[in-house]
C-alpha positions in Angstrom: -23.6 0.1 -23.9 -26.7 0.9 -25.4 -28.5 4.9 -26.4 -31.6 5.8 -27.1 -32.6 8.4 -29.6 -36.1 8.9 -29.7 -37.6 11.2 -32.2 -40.1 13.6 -30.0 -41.8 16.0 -32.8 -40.5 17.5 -35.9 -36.9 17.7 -35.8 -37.0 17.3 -32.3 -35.1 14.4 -31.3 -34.5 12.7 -26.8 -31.1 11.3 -26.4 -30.7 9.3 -23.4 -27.2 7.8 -22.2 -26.8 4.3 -20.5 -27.2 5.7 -17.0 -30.3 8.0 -17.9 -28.8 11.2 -18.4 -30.7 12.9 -21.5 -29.7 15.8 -24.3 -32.3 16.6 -26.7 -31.3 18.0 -30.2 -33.1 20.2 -32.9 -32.6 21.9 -35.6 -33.4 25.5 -37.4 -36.3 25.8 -38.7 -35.1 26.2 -42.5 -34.8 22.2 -42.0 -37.6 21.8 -40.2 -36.8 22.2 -36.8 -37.7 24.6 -34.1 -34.2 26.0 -33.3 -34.7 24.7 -29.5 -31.7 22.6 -28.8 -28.5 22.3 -30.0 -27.7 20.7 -33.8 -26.2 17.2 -33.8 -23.0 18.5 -35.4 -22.7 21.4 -32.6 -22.9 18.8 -30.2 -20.0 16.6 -31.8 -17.7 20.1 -30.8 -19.3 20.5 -27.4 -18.4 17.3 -26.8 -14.7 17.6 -28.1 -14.7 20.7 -25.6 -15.6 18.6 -22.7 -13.5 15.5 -23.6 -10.3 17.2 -23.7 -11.8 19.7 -20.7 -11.7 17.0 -18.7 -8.5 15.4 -19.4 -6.2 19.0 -19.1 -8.1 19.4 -15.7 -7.1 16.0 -14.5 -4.0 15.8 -15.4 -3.0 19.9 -14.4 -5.2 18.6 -10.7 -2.3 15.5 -10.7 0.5 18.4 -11.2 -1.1 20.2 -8.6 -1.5 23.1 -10.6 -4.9 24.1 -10.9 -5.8 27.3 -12.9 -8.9 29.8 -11.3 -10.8 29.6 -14.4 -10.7 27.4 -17.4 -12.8 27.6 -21.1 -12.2 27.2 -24.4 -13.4 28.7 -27.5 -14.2 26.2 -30.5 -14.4 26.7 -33.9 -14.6 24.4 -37.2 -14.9 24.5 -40.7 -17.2 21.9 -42.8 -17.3 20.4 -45.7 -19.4 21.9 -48.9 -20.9 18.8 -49.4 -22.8 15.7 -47.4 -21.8 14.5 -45.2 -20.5 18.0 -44.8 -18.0 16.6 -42.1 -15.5 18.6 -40.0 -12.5 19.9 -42.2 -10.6 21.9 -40.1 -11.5 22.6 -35.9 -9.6 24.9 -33.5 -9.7 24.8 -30.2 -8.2 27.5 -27.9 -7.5 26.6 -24.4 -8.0 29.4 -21.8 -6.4 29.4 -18.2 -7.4 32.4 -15.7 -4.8 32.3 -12.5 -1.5 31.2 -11.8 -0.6 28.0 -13.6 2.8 27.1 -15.4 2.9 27.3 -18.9 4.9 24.5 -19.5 2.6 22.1 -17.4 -0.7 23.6 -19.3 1.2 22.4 -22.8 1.9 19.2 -21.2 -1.5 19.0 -20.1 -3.1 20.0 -23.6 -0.4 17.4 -25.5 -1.3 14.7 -23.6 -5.3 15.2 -24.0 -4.3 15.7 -27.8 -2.1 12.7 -28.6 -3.0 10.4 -25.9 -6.5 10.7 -24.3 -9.1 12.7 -25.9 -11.2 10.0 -28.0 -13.4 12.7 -29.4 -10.1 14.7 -30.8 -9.2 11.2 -32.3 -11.9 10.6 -34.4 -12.1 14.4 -35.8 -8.3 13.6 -36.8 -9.5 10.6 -38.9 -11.6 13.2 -41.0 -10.2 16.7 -40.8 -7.3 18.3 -39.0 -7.3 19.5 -35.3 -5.3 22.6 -34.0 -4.7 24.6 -31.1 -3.6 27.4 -28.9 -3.7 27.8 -25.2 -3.4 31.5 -23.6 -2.7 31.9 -20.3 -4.3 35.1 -18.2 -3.0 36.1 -14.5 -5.3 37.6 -12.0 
């Protein structure tokens, strides 16, 4: 499995995955970026979001219990100092609709302890928390 990362122009750098799919990334421009795409580190949570996205969706569609709308909100804190890693992240799950609470914390432990790769690896370096709400119609 093999990436490309091609630097384009000042801190403008072309990802492109194994199967062609591409995500540039930037930075601001007090590092000598442009500020047009999203930073490395941002995407490392973006990514956590739609790693353990994908799991609570499959395993909630498995339990047949699907909510209308789903996000979540992401927030971490780093490090003072290089490699200024992720200390401490939070994720809080949000389900719109009618869904059972006790399958959406089945769904969210199981992406936590079991699946989510992402979640794993910010658990080697930092700690991972969460919350889930859950809104009706």
């Amino acid at each position: 499995m093999a990436f490309k990362v091609e630097w384009k122009k000042d801190m403008l750098f072309e990802g492109t995955t194994p199967n062609g799919h591409k995500v540039f990334m930037d930075t601001v421009k007090e590092h000598g970026g442009s500020d047009s795409a999203a930073a490395p580190m941002q995407l490392v949570l973006i990514a956590l979001g739609g790693c353990t996205g994908m799991d609570v969706i499959s395993i909630l569609r498995k339990m047949k219990d699907v909510p209308k709308e789903f996000y979540m909100e992401i927030d971490s804190e780093r490090a003072p100092e290089h490699p200024k890693i992720y200390k401490k992240t939070r994720i809080k799950y949000v389900f719109v609709g009618d869904v059972k609470e006790e399958n959406v914390k089945r769904a969210i432990e199981l992406s936590q302890t079991k699946y989510c790769s992402v979640s794993a690896i910010l658990k080697g370096v930092g700690e991972v928390e969460y919350t889930y709400e859950i809104r009706k119609e």
